[in-house]
C-alpha positions as CSV (number, residue, x, y, z in Angstrom):
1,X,28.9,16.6,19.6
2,X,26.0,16.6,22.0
3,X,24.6,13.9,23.5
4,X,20.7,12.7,23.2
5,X,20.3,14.4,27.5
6,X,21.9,17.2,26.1
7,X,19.5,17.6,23.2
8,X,16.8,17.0,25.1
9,X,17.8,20.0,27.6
10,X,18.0,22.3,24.9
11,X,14.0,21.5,23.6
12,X,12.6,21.6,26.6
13,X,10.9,24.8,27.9
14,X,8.9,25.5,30.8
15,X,7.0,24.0,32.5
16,X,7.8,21.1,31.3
17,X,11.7,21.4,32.1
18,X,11.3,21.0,35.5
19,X,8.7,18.2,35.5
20,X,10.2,16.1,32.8
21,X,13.9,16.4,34.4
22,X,12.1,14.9,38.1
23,X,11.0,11.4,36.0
24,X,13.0,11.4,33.3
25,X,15.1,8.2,35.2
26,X,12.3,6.2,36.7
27,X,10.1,7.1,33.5
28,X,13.1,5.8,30.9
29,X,12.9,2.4,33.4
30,X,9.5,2.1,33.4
31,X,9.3,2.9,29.6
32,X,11.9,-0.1,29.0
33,X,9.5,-3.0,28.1
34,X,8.6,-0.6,25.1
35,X,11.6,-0.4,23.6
36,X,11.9,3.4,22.4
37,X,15.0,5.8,21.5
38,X,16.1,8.8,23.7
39,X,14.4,11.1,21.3
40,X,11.0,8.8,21.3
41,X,11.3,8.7,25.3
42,X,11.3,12.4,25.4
43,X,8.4,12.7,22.7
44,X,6.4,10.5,24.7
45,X,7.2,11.9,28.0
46,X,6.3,15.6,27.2
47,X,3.0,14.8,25.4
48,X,2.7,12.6,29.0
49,X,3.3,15.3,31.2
50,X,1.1,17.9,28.7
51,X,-2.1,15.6,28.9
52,X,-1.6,15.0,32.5
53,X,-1.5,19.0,33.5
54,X,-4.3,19.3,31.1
55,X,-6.4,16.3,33.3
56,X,-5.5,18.3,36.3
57,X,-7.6,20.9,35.5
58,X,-10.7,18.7,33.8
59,X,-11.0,15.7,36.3
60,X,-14.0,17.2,38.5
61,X,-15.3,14.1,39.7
62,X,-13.7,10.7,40.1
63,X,-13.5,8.4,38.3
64,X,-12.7,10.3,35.5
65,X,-13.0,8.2,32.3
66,X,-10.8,8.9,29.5
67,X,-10.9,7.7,26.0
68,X,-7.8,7.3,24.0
69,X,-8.4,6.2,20.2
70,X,-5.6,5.6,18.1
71,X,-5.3,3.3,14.4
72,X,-3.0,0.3,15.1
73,X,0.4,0.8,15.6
74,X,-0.2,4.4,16.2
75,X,1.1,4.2,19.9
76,X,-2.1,4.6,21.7
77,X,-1.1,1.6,24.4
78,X,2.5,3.1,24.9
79,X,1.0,6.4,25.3
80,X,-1.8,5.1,28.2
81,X,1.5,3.2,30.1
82,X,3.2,6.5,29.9
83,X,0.2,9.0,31.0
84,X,-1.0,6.5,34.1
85,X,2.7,6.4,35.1
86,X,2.6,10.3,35.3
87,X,-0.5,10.3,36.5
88,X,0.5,8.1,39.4
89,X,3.6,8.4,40.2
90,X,4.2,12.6,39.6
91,X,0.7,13.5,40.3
92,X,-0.5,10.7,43.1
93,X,-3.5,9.7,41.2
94,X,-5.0,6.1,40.7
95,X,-5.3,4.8,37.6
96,X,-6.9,2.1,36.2
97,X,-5.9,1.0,32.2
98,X,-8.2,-1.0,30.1
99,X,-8.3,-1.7,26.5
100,X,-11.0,-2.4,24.2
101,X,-8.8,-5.1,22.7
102,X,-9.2,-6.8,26.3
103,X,-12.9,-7.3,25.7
104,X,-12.9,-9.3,22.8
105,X,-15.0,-12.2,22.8
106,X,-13.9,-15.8,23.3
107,X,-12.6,-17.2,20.3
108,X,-15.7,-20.2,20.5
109,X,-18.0,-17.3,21.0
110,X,-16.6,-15.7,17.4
111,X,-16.6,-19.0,16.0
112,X,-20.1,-19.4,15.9
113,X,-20.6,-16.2,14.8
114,X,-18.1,-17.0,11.5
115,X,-20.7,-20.2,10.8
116,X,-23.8,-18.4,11.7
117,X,-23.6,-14.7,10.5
118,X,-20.4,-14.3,8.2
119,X,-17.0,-16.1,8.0
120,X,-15.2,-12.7,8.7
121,X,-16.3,-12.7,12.3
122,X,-13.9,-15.5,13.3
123,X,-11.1,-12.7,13.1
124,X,-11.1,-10.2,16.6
125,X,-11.3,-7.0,16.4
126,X,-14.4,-5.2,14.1
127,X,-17.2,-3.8,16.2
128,X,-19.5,-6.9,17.2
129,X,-16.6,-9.5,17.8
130,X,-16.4,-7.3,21.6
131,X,-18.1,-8.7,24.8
132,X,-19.5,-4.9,25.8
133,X,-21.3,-6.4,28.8
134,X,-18.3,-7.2,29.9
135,X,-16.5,-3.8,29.7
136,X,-19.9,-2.2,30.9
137,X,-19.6,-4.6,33.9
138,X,-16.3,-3.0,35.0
139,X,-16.8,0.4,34.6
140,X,-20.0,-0.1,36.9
141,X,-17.3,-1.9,39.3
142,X,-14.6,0.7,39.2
143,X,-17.0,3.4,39.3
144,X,-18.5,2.2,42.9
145,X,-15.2,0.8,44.2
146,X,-14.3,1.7,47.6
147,X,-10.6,2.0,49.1
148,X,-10.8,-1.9,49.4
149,X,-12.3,-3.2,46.2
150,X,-10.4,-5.3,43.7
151,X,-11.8,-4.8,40.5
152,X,-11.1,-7.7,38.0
153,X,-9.5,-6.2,34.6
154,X,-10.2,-8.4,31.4
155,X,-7.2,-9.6,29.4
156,X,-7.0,-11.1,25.9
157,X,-4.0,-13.5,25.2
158,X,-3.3,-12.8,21.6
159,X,-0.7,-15.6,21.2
160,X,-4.2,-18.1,21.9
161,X,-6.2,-15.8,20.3
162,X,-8.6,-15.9,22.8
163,X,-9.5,-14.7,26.4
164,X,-7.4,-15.3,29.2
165,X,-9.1,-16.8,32.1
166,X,-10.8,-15.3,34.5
167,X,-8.2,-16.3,37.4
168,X,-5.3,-14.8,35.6
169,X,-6.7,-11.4,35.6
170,X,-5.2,-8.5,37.3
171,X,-7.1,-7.1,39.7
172,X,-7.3,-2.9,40.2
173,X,-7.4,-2.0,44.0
174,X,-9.4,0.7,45.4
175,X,-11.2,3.0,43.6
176,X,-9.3,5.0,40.4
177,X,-9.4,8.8,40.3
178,X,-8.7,8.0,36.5
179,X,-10.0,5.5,34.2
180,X,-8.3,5.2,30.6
181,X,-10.1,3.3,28.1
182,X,-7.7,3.0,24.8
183,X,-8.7,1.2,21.6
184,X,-9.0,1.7,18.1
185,X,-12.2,2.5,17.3
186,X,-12.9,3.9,21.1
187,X,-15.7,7.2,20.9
188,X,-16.3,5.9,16.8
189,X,-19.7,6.8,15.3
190,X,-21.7,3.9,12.8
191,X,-20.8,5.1,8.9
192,X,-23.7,6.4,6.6
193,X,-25.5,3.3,4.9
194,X,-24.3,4.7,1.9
195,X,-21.0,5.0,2.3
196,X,-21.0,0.6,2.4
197,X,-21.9,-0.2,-0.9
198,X,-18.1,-0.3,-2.2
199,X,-15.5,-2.2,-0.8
200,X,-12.5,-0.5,0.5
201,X,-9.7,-3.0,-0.3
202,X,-9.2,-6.9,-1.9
203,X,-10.6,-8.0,1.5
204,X,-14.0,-6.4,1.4
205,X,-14.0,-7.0,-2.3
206,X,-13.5,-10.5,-2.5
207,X,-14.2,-12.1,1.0
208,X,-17.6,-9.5,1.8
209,X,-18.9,-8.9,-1.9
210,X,-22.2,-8.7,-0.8
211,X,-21.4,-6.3,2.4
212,X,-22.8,-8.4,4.9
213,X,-20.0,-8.9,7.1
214,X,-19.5,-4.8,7.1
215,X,-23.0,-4.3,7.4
216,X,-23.2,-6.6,10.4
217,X,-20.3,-4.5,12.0
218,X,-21.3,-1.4,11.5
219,X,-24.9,-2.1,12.8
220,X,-23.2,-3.4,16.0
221,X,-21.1,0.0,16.9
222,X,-24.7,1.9,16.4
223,X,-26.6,-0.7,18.4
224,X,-24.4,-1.7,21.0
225,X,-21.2,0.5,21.7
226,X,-22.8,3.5,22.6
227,X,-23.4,2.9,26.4
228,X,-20.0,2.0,26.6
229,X,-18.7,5.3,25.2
230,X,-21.3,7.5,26.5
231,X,-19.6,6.7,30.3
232,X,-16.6,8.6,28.7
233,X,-15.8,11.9,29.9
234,X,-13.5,13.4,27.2
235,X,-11.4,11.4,24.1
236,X,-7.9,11.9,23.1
237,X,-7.5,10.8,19.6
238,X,-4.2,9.9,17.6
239,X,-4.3,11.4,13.8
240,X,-1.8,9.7,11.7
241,X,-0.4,10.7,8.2
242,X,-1.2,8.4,6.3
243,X,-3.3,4.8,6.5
244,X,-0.1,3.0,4.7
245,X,1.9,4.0,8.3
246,X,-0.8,1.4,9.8
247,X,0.8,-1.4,8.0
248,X,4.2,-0.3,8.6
249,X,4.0,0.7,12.4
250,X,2.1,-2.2,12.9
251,X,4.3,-4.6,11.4
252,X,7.2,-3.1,14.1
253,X,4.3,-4.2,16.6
254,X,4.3,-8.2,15.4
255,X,8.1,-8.1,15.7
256,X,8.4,-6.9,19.4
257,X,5.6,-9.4,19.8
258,X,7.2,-11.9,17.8
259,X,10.6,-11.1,20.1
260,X,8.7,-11.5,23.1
261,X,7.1,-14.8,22.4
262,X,9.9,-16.7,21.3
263,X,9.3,-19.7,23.1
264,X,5.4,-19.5,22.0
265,X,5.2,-18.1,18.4
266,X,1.3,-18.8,17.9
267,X,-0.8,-15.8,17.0
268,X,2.4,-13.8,15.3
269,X,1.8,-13.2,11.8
270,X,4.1,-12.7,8.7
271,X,3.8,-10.1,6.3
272,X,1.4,-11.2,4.3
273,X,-0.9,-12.2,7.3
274,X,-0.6,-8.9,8.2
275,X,-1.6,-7.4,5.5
276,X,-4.5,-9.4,5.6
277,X,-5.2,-8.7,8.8
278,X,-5.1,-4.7,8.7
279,X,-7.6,-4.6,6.2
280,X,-10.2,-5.4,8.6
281,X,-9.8,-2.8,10.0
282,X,-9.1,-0.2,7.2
283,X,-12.6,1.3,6.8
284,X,-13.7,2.3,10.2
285,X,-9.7,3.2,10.7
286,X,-10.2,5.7,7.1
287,X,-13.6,6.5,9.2
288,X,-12.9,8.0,12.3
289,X,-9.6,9.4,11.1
290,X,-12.0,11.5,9.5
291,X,-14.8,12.1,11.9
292,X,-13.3,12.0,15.5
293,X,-11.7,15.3,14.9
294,X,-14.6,17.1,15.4
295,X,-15.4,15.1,18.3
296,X,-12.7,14.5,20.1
297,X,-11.4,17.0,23.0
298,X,-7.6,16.6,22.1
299,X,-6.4,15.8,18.7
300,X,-2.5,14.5,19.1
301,X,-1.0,14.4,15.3
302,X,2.3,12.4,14.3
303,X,4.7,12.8,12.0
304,X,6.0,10.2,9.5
305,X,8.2,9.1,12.0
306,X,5.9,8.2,14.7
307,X,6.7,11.5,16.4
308,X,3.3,13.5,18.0
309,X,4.2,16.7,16.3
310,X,0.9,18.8,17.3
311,X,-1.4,18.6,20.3
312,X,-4.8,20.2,19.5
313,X,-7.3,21.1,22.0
314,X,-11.2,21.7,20.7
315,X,-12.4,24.4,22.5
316,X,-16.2,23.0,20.7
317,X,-15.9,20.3,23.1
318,X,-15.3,22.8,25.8
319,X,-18.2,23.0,28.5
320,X,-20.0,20.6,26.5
321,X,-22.3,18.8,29.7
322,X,-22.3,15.2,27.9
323,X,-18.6,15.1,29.3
């Protein structure tokens, strides 16, 4: 009987052999907070190392940005830890991680939206509920840091629901040669007026019948997103199987949370809060699955079992002087 190292040996080829067998230790450790089998370590690590050789040869000027978009649960924040780790500690290149999750606004700030513009808005997350000054703010920072800046990096506490202060934010020194941006609807284009007339679930159906709330968010990614994702340089994008996996993968998601904050269980939802939740997010989710291939430089597809199965590159996006 083999064992998961040995398996491993066996799949891997060069040139990743060599690469992968130099961090596979420190990697596994670093990795540990994520919780992952050997066979998910290994997945992870080679697409990692992949994307990492493939910046190598992209990254002409520093900083670098890089988007990463992903549907929740799809792995798109264990797959920025892994790549900066590479990044950094193979390749000796700065890295600086922020998520478009970490620019939400304050939860006062959404709750005068809910009473003033839809009751929908109290929930983070939809385009419009995001504080883009604020992420604009620190790319302009990181982009003119020197060797002895410390750059403040925005954080959301999702057990309060709200952002952390300003004091308690880790602080990026020097100047990155890479900056990855990861979120959900990172690089996503506004839907076709059209295409909002019918709800897409119970949620949109029953709590939005008039489409006002969609409206409203979908007016927001065309009116105020775009300088934030025009300073990208190229987008990865995570292509799941199906939307259902978004419930199930992200429902693992609440429980490491859930196992995390056991002395502090605020902002962890059940099952049925869950379901709730996702489907705020299921039409731009449906939307971009759609669209972002064609935009994207690297499409990264998984499997049913959260594996990334293909890695895609679109030579349309090759050359292209926007990036």
């Amino acid at each position: 009987m083999t064992t998961p190292d040995e398996r491993h040996s066996q799949r891997i080829s060069s040139p990743f052999e060599a690469r992968w067998e130099k961090i596979r230790e420190p990697f596994t450790l670093a990795m540990t907070p994520h919780r992952l089998s050997s066979d998910a370590l290994f997945n992870l690590g080679a697409t990692a190392i992949g994307l990492a050789t493939w910046l190598q040869q992209k990254t002409t000027k520093t900083p670098f940005f890089l988007g990463l978009n992903g549907p929740q649960g799809s792995g798109k924040t264990t797959l920025a830890a892994a790549l900066s780790w590479v990044l950094e500690h193979q390749d000796g290149r700065r890295c600086a991680v922020l998520s478009l999750d970490d620019l939400y606004k304050t939860r006062a700030e959404r709750a005068v939206m809910a009473a003033t513009i839809h009751p929908l808005l109290i929930t983070r997350g939809v385009p419009g509920t995001h504080d883009v000054h604020l992420g604009l703010r620190v790319f302009d920072q990181l982009m003119a840091a020197t060797a002895h800046s410390e750059t403040p990096l925005p954080q959301f506490d999702k057990h309060r629901d709200d952002r952390s202060p300003a004091k308690d934010w880790p602080r990026f020194k020097g100047r990155p040669d890479i900056v990855i941006f990861e979120g959900w609807f990172v690089g996503a284009y506004p839907q076709n007026l059209s295409a909002l007339d019918s709800p897409v679930n119970d949620l949109e159906a029953l709590e939005d019948s008039k489409g006002d709330w969609r409206r409203y968010a979908n007016d927001a990614l065309a009116r105020d997103y775009p300088p934030l994702f025009e300073r990208l340089n190229a987008l990865i994008v995570l292509v799941i199987p199906a939307f259902d996996k978004v419930f199930e993968w992200r429902l693992l998601q609440e429980q490491k949370l859930k196992d995390m904050a056991l002395q502090d269980p605020r902002g962890v939802m059940d099952v049925g809060a869950m379901n709730r939740f996702i489907q705020h997010f299921e039409r731009l989710t449906r939307h971009t699955q759609r669209t972002l291939k064609e935009s994207a430089d690297i499409i990264l597809e998984l499997d049913t079992q959260h594996r990334i199965t293909q890695t895609s590159l679109n030579r349309l996006n090759e050359g292209n002087p926007s990036r």
